[in-house]
C-alpha positions as CSV (number, residue, x, y, z in Angstrom):
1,X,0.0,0.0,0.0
2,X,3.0,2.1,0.3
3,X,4.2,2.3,-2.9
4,X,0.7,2.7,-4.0
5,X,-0.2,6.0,-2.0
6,X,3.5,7.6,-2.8
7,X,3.1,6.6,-7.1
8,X,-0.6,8.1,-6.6
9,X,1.0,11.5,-4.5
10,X,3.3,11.7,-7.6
11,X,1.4,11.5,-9.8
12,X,-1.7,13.9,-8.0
13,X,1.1,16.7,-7.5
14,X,1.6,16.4,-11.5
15,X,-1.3,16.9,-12.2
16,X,-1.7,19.5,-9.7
17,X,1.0,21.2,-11.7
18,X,-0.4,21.1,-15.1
19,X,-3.8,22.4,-13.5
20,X,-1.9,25.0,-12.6
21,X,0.2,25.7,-15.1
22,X,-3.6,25.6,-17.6
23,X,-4.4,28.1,-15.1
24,X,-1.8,30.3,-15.4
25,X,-1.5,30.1,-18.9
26,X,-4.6,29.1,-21.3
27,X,-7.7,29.9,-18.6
28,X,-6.2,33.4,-17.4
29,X,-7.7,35.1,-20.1
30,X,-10.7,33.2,-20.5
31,X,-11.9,32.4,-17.5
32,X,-13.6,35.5,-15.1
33,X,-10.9,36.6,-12.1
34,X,-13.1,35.1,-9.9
35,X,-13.4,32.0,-11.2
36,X,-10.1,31.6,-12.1
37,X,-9.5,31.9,-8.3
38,X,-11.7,29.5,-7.2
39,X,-9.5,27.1,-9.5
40,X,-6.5,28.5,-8.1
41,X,-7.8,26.9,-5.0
42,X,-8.8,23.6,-6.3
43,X,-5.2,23.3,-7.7
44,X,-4.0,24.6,-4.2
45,X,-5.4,22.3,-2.3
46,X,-4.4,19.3,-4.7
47,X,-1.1,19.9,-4.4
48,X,-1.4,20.3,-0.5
49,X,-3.0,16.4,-0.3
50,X,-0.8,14.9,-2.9
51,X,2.2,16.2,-0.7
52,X,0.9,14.4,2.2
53,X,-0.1,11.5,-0.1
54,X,3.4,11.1,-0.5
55,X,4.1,11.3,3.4
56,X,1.3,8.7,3.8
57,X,3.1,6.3,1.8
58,X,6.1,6.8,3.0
59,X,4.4,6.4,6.9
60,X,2.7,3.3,5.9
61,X,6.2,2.2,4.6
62,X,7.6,2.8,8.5
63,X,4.4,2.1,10.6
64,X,1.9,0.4,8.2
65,X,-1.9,0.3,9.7
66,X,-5.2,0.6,8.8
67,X,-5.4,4.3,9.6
68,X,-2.9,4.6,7.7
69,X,-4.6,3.3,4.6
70,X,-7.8,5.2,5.9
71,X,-6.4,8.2,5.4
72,X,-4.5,7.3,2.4
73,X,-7.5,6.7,0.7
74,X,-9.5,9.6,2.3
75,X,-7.1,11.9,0.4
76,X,-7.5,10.5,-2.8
77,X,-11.3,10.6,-2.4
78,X,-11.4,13.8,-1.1
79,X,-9.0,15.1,-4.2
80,X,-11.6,13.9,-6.3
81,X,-14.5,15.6,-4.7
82,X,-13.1,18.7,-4.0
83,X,-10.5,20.0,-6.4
84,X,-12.6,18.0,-9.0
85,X,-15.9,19.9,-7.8
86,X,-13.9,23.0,-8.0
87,X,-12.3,22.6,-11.4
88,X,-15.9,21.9,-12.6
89,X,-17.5,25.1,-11.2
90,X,-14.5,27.2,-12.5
91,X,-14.5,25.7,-16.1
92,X,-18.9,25.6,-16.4
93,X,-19.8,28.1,-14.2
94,X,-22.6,25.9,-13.1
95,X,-23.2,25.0,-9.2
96,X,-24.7,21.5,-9.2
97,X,-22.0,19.4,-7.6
98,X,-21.2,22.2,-5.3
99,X,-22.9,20.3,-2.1
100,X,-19.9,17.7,-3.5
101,X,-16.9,20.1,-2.6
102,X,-18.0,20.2,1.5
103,X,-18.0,16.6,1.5
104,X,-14.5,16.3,0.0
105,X,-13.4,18.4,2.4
106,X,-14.7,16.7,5.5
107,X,-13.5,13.5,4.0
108,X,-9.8,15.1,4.2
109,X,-10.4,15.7,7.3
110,X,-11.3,12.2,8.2
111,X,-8.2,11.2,6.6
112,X,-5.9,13.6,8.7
113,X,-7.2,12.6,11.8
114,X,-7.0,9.0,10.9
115,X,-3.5,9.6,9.9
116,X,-3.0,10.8,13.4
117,X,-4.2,8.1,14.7
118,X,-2.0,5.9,12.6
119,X,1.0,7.7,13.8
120,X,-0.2,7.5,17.6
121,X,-0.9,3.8,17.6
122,X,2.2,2.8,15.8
123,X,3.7,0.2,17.1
């Protein structure tokens, strides 16, 4: 499950940087300033969980775990909700998966305090 969490950080913080550099680039003049915030943010916030995807694998390579895996998995999931709800609403400029984005959120938080946990009741 290591390896599997750090290759899927790696390759989330890519991506993260292609959002961004889309952003920066080929949507900064097409997309309103607002909007092209709120995707600022979605990108923001992928990079922040695929950088602790990669410390999740490299924590379940030293400690292993459920909770580890828990919140592993609660990052990727929450990736997807979130920075995918955002990049949505940015890009259409249409609301209906916005109750999505809260829940990716609170399932990031899940996975932080799981990974806490992890760390706690390592052995």
């Amino acid at each position: 499950m290591d390896r599997l969490f750090f290759a899927l950080g790696a390759l989330s913080a890519c991506m993260a940087v292609i959002a961004g550099a889309l952003g920066s680039h080929a949507l900064k003049h097409r997309l309103a300033p607002d909007m092209l915030a709120v995707f600022e943010i979605g990108v923001r916030y992928q990079m922040y969980h695929a950088l602790a995807l990669l410390g999740v694998g490299l924590a379940s390579a030293r400690w292993g775990g459920a909770y580890m895996a828990v919140g592993g998995w609660c990052f990727i999931i929450g990736t997807f909700l979130f920075s995918g709800s955002i990049y949505q609403l940015s890009l259409t400029n249409t609301k209906f998966l916005g109750i999505v984005t809260p829940i990716g959120g609170a399932i990031w938080m899940i996975g932080w305090v799981s990974i806490a946990l992890g760390a706690l009741r390592a052995k």
